[in-house]
Legacy VTK file of the C-alpha trace (Angstrom):
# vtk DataFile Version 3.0
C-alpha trace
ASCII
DATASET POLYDATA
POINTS 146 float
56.516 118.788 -211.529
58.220 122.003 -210.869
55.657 125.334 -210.112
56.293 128.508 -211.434
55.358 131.314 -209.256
53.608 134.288 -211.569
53.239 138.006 -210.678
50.343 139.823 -212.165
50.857 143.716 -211.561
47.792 145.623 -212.742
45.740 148.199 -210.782
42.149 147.215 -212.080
40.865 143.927 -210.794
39.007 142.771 -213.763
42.415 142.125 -215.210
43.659 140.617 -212.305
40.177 138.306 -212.203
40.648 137.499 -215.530
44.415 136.479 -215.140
43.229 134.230 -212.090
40.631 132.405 -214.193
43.384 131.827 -217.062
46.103 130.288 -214.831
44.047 128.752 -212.146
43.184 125.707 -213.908
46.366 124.801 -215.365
48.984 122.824 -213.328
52.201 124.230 -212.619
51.713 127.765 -213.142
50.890 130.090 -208.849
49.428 133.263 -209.806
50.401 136.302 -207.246
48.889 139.352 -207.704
49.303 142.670 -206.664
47.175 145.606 -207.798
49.439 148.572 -206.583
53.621 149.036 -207.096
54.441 148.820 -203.463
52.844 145.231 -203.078
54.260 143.983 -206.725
58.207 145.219 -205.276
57.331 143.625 -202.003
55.910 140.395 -203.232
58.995 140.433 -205.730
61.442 140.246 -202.539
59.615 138.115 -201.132
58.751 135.527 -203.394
60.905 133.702 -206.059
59.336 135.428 -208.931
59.827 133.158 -212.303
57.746 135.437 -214.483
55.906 138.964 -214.327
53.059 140.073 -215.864
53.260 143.688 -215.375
50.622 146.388 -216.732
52.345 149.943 -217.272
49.881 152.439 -217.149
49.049 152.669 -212.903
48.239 155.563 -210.744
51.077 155.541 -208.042
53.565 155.074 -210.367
55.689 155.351 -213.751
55.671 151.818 -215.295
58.924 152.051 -217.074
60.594 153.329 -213.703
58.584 149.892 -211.575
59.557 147.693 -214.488
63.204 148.802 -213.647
63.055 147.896 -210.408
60.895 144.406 -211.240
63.745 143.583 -213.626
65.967 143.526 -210.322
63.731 140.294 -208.635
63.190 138.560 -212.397
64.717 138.906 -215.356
61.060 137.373 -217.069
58.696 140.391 -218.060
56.026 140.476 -220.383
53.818 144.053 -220.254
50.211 143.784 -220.900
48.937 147.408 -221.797
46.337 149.553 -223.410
49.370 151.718 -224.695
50.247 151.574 -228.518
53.006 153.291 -229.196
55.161 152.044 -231.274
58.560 153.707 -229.673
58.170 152.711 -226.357
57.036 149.331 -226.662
60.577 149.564 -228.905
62.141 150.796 -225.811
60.558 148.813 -223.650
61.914 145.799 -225.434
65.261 147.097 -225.951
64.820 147.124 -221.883
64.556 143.643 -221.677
60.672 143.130 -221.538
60.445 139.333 -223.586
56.809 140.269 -224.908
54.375 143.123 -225.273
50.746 142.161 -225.316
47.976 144.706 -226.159
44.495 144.868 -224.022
42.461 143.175 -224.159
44.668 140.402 -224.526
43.279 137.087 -226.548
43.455 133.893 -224.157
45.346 131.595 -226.014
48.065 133.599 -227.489
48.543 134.943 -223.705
48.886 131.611 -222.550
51.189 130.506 -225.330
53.254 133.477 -224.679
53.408 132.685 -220.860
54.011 129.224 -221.924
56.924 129.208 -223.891
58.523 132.427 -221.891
58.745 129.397 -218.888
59.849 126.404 -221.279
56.561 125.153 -219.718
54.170 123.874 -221.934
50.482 124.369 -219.712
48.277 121.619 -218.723
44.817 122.020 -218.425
43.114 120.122 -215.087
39.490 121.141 -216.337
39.473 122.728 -219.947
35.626 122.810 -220.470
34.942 124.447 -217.067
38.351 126.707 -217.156
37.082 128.028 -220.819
33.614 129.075 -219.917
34.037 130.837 -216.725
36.956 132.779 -218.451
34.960 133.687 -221.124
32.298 134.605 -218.818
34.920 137.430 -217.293
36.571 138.628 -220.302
33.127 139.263 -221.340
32.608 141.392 -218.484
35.985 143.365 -218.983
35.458 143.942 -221.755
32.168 145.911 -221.459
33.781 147.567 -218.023
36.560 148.755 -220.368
34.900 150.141 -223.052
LINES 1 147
146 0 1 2 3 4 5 6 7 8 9 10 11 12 13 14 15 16 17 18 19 20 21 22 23 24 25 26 27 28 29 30 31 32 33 34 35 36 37 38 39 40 41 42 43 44 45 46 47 48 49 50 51 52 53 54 55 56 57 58 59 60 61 62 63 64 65 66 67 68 69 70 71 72 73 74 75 76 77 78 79 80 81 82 83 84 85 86 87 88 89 90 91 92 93 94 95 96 97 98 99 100 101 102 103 104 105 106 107 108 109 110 111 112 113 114 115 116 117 118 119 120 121 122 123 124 125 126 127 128 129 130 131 132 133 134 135 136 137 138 139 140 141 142 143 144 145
């Protein structure tokens, strides 16, 4: 079974947590995360990157300008933002982003987006125990990001 190696760029760890506990449990899918711009380019060189998950709003840096140089290591990016406006999630697609998905982000449409921006179906090792500690940490973000 071939692994696909998943870059999560997002500066506040709840996210990050969150996007552990999604993808840890299913087969297939190594999640790398980086929580400033400087690790996400240098784990993009590093790495072969099949798919970024890449959050736009981050202190040390423009997000259109890192998705730029993202696009350079993988031509996969789907942005997972707070922001919701309606021109530059235009331009951000027009940039070559595949999908746009709003905070907070609903589990299973994520991971059918993910899914079928890999060709990769997901298979669960250990749905009942994956489900409830996820829901246990979106619960938390949620209050954290209110």
């Amino acid at each position: 079974m071939r692994s696909y190696n998943i870059l999560a760029v997002d500066d506040q760890p709840s996210v990050l947590e969150s996007l552990e506990l999604l993808l840890e449990d299913w087969d297939g899918y190594n999640l790398l995360v980086a929580d400033c711009a400087e690790d996400a380019i240098m784990l993009a060189r590093q790495a072969k990157i099949d798919l970024i998950l890449l959050d736009l709003i981050m202190p040390d840096v423009n997000g259109s300008e890192l998705l730029t140089k993202l696009h350079s290591y993988c031509s996969k990016i789907i942005v997972i933002s707070a922001l919701r406006n309606k021109a530059a999630i235009r331009e951000l697609l027009a940039m070559g982003v595949q999908e746009y998905v709003f905070k907070p982000f609903d589990v299973d449409a994520l991971t059918s987006i993910i899914s079928n921006t890999l060709n990769n179906p997901p298979k669960p090792r250990n749905y009942r125990s994956h489900s409830s500690r996820l829901e246990h940490a979106l619960i938390g973000w949620r209050y954290c990001s209110d």
